[in-house]
N, C-alpha and C positions, 0 to 999 in steps of 0.2 A: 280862361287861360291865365290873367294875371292873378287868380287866385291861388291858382298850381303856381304860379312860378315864386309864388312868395313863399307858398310852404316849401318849395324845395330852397330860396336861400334863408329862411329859415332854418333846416334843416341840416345844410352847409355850412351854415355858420353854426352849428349846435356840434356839430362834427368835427369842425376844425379846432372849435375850443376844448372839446373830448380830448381829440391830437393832442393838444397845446399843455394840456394841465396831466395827460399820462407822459408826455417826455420829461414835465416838471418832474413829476414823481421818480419817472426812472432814474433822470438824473441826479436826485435829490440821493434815492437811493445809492448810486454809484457814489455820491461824494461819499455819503456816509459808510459804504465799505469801503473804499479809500482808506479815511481817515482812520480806520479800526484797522487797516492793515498796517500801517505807518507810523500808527500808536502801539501796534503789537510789535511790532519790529525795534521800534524805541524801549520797547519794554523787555527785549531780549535779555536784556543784561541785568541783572536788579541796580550794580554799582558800573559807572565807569570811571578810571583813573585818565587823567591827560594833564602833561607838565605844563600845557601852555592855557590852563586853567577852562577848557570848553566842557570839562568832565565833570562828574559828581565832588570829585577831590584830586589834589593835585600830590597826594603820597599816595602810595599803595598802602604803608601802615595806617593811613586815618581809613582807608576802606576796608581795611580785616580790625580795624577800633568799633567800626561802624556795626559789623557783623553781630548780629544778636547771639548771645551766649548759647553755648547748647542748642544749635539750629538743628532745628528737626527735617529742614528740606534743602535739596541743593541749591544753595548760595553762589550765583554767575558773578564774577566782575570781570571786568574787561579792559586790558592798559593799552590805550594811546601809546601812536610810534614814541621813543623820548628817553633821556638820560633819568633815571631814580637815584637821584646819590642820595643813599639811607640804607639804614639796618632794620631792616624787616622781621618781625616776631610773633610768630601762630602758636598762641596758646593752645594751650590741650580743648579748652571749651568753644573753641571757633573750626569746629570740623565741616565737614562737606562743603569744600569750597571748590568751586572750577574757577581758575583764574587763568586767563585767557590773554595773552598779550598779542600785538599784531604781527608779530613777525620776531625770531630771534636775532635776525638783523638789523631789527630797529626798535626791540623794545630793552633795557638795558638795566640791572637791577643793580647797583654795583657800591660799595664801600673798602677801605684799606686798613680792615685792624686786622694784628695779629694774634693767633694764640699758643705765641712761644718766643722767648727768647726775654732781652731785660724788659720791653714796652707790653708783654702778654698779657690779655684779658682771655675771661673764659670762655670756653667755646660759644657758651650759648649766646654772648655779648661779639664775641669775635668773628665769626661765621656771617654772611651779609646777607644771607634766607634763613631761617632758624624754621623747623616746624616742629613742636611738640605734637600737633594736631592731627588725627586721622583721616581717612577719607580727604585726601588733599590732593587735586591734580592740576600741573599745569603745563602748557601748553605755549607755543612761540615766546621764551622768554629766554636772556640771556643774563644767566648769574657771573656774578662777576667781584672777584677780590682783587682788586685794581693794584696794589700791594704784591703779589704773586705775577700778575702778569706783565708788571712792567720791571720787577725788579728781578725776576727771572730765578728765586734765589731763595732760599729759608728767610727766617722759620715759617712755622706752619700758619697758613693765612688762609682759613677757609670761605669757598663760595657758597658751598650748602651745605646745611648738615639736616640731614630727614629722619627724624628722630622716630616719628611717630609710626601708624602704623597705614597701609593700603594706599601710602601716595607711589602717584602714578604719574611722570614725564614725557612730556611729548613734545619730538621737532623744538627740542628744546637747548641752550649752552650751559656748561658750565667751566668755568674758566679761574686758573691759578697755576699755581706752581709745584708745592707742597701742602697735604693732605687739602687737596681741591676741593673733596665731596666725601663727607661722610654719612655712612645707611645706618637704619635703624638702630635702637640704643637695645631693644628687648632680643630676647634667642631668636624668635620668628614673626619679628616686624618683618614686615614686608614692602619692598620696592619696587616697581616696572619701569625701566626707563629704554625707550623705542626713539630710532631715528633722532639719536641727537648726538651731540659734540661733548665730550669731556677732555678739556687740557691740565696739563702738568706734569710734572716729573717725579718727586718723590711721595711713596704713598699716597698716591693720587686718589685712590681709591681705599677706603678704608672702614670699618667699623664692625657693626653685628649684623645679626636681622638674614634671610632669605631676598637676595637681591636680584634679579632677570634684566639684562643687558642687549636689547636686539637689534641688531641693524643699526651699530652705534660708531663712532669715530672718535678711537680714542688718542689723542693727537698728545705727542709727544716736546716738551719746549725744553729740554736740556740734551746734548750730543751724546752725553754716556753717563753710568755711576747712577741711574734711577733703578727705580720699582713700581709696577701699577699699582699693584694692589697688596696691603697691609693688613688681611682683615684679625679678626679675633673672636670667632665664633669659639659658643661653648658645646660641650657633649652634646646638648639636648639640640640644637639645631639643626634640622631637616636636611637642608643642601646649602646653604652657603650660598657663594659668586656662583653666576651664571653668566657668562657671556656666549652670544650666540649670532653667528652672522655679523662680527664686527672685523672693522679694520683699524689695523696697527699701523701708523702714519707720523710726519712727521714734515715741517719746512726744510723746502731745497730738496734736495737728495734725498729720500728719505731711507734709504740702506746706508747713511752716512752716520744714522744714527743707532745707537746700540740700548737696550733697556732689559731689563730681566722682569720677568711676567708677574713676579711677588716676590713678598717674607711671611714668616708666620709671626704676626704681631703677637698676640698670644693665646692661652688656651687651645683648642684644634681648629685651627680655621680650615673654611674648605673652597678653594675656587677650580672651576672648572673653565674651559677655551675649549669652544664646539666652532670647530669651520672658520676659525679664525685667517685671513687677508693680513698676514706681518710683511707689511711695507721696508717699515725698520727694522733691523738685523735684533735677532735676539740671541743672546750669548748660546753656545751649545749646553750650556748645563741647566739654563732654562730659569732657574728658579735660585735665590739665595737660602741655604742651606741654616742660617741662623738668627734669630733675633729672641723673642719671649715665650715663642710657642711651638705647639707640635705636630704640623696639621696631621689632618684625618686626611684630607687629598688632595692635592695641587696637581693638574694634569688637562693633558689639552686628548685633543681628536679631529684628525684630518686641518692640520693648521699646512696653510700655505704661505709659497711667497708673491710678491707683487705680477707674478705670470700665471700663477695658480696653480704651479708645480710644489708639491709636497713636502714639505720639512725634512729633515732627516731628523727623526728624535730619540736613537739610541742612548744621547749621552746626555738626555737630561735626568735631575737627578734625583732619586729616593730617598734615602737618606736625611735626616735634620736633626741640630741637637739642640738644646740649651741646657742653661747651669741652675740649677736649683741653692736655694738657699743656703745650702754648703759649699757653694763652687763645687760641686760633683755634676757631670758631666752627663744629661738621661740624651737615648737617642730614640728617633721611632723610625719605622718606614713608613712612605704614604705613595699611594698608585700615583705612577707620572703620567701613561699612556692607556686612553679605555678604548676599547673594540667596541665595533658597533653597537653591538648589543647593548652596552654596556650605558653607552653615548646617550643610545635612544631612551631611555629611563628618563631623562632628562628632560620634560617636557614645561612649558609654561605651567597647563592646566597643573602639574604636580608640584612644581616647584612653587606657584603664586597662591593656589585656591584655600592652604590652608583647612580651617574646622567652619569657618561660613563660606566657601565655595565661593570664593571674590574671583573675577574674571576682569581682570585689565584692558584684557583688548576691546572688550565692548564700549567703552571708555573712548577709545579714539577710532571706532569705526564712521566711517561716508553718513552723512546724514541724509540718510535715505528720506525719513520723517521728520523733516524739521519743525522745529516749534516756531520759527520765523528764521527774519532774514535781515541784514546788517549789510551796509554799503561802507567796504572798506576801503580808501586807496581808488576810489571807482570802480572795485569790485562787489558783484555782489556776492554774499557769501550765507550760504546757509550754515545755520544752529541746531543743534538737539539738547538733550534736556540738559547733556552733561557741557553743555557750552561751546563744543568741539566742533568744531572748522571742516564743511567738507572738504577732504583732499584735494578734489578735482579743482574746485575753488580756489586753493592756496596757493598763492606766491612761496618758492623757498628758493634759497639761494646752495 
């Protein structure tokens, strides 16, 4: 009997130490996926920016310095809530970047030069986002010409100017007075800018390139005597302005304020207004009849007002001239009002995809598949490849 009973603690003790050294292991295991999640989740971002020095770098420009030339894979940086007083400049050789800010309400990109008047520097020095560079998106950031938006007033002081070609905006501000934002420099650069805030008053909007405008607020800072948009598309450009599903707004009263939808900067510019919300009263003629160009078509479809009741748009107008180098007088017509049919041409897919089939919206879709995951603010928040925030996730104000 005492022989059995030693082999069984024996036994028991051979069993408990079994127990004792597989909980080690499991647990060992556990730490070390842990640690490989937490390390992958740190590793979300290649770069992060924070002003109060916990980040990779404490500018955004030493973190697009930092970007290896000619980067052949998407490049994440990510900016900490914070003020950036600087001028920011994406060469041509620093493409594919997702740069990701925490919130446009708290992440702030901002400088005060102008490019006009006696103090003018050039755009590309003047402007407080500069991007030469392709494949550029970003996300919760607020650009800002601090110059425009507090002096309310000329000259031209811009916030961005997106030179290049497939950047793409998201939940994003930009903020000025006069020429706020200017698109693409080439016929059919390309721009998407979804769910964000553009301020300012005169040619607020402005430039070349195929631009798509969705679910955007275009916010108004002067009571009358403005223009959205100035662009200067040549023949060979696709479509021009797009806006779509945006609204016309303004502080206070916003029917207190009056603005006219464009000019023709020059050459044939073309903007279109699909389903447009004009909060602010827009003159009945719609459009300024004059400046250096001719467009090919300035014209809206089914724009409303702040009730959702219909425009009357008989008396906007066709008609446009400028003077040629002889003070001679050319005129054109250009379609004001398109019918349905006409409307629905009008498609992302056709206006953005171009000759390589680029798709924007994939860009700021729900990250279904995240490649990890980021605690922001105490939230957690999932990533995918292109750096983007799920929705469901995000704070917006």
């Amino acid at each position: 009997m005492r022989r059995r009973k030693e082999e069984y603690e024996m036994y028991s003790s051979f069993r408990n130490k079994k127990k004792e050294n597989m909980r080690k292991v499991l647990l060992s295991i556990c730490l070390v996926l842990l640690a490989a999640h937490v390390q992958a989740a740190h590793k979300v971002f290649h770069m992060v920016v924070a002003a109060d020095g916990s980040g990779d770098f404490t500018s955004v420009q030493a973190a697009i310095d930092a970007v290896p030339d000619n980067n052949l894979n998407q490049c994440l940086i990510f900016i900490k809530a914070g003020t950036y007083q600087e001028h920011v400049f994406i060469p041509q050789d620093k493409g594919r970047l997702s740069i990701i800010g925490e919130g446009r309400d708290v992440v702030f990109i901002t400088d005060n030069q102008k490019s006009g008047g006696p103090e003018a520097v050039p755009v590309d020095k003047g402007a407080t986002v500069v991007v030469h560079a392709s494949d550029v998106t970003f996300q919760g950031i607020s650009f800002v010409n601090s110059y425009g938006v507090q002096a309310e007033d000329g000259p031209q002081a811009l916030a961005l100017y997106a030179k290049g070609d497939r950047i793409a905006l998201d939940h994003c501000a930009i903020l000025s007075y006069q020429d706020t934002y200017r698109t693409s420099e080439s016929d059919n650069g390309r721009n998407y800018v979804c769910n964000s805030l553009i301020l300012g008053a005169v040619d607020f909007i402005y430039g070349s390139g195929n631009a798509w405008f969705e679910n955007c607020t275009i916010k108004i800072n002067r009571k009358s005597g403005g223009w959205i948009v100035a662009p200067k598309h040549r023949d060979t450009t696709r479509w021009g302005y797009v806006f779509n599903n945006c609204t016309l707004t303004a502080d206070g009263n916003p029917a207190e304020t009056s603005i006219l939808l464009g000019r023709p900067w020059h050459h044939q510019p073309q903007t279109v207004f699909l389903n447009t919300r004009a909060e602010i009263t827009i003159p009945a003629e719609g459009w300024c009849p004059h400046m250096n160009g001719l467009p090919k078509v300035f014209a809206e479809y089914n724009t409303t007002n702040a009730n959702g009741t219909p425009l009357e748009l008989s008396k906007r107008i066709n008609r446009y001239y400028r003077f040629d180098e002889k003070g001679d007088t050319i005129w054109c017509t250009a379609k004001q009002i398109l019918s349905a049919q006409e409307a629905a041409r009008y498609t992302i897919e056709a206006v953005m995809e171009g000759d390589d089939h680029w798709n924007p919206q994939q860009l700021f879709e729900p990250a279904k598949h995240p490649i990890g995951y980021v605690t922001i603010n105490g939230r957690k928040v999932a990533v995918n490849q292109y750096g983007c925030f799920s929705r469901e996730n995000r704070k917006e104000k």
